[in-house]
N, C-alpha and C positions, 0 to 999 in steps of 0.2 A: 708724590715727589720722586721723581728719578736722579737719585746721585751722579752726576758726570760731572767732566772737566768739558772744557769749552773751548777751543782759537777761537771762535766767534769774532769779531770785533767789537760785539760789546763786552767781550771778555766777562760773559756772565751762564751761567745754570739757568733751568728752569725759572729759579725764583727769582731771577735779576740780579743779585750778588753772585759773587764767585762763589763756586762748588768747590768746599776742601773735604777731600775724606779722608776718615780717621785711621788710624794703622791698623784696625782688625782688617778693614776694605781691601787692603793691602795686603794683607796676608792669606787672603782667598786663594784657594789651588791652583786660578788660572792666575797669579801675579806672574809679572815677567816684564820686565824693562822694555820689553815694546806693547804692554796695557798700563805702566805705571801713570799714577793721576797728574796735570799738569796744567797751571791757567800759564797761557802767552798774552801777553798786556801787547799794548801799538801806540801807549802814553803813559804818559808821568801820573795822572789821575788814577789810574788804573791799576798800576803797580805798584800804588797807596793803598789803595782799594782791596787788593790781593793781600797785600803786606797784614792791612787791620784786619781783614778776615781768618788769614791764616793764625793771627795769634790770639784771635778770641774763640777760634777752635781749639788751638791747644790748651784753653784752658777746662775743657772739657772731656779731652782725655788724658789719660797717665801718659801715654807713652808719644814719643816724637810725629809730628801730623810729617804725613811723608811726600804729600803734593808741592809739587815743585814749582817755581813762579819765574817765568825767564821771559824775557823780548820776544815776540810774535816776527821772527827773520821771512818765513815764508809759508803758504796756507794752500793747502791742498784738499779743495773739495770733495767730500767720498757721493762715489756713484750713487744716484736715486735709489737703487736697492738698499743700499747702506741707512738710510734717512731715516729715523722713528723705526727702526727694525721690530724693537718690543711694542712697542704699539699699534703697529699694521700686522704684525704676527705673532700674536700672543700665543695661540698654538701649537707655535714648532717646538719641538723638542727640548730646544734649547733655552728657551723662552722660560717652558713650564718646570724643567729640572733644574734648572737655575738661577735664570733673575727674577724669577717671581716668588720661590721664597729666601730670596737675598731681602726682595722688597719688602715683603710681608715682617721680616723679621728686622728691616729698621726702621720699618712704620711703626712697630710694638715695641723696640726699644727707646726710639725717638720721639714717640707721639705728644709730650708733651711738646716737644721744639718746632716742631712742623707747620709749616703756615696750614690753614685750612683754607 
């Protein structure tokens, strides 16, 4: 399972529920107000949807879930290179120094919660 946030339209994660990450995520070296977490809803369903998941995360960590839940105003597709970056190039550099033991280490600390 890869942690992200989503514009998608189905305003969902990998797993089909929205992705809220917990404030350690957040506090990672690269944080910065243009990678902060974010689901954009495009309905009322959805930003129900968000709403219950953000608060059944926070009762899973101590501290404030810091993903943000606002109206989807406008979506801007990132170029083909952009798309599954860690998945199509799990050996670049950036890949193996750092999202793969972000991953490894919230697979070990989440494993029991993790869909299989």
């Amino acid at each position: 399972m890869i942690p992200r946030s989503s514009p998608s339209p189905t305003c969902s994660g990998s797993s089909g529920a929205p992705t809220i990450l917990p404030p350690s995520t957040a506090r990672a070296p690269t944080w910065a107000p243009s990678t902060a977490s974010g689901i954009f809803y495009h309905s009322e369903a959805q930003r129900q949807t968000a709403e219950f998941s953000r608060r059944e995360a926070a009762r899973l960590w101590p501290d404030p879930i810091v993903t943000t839940i606002e109206p989807l105003t406008r979506f801007y597709p990132a170029e083909d290179y952009h798309r599954d970056y860690y998945r199509l190039n799990p050996g670049q550099t950036y890949c193996r120094l750092v999202i793969a033991p972000k991953l490894k280490k919230f697979a070990q600390e989440f494993a029991g919660r993790l869909a299989r």
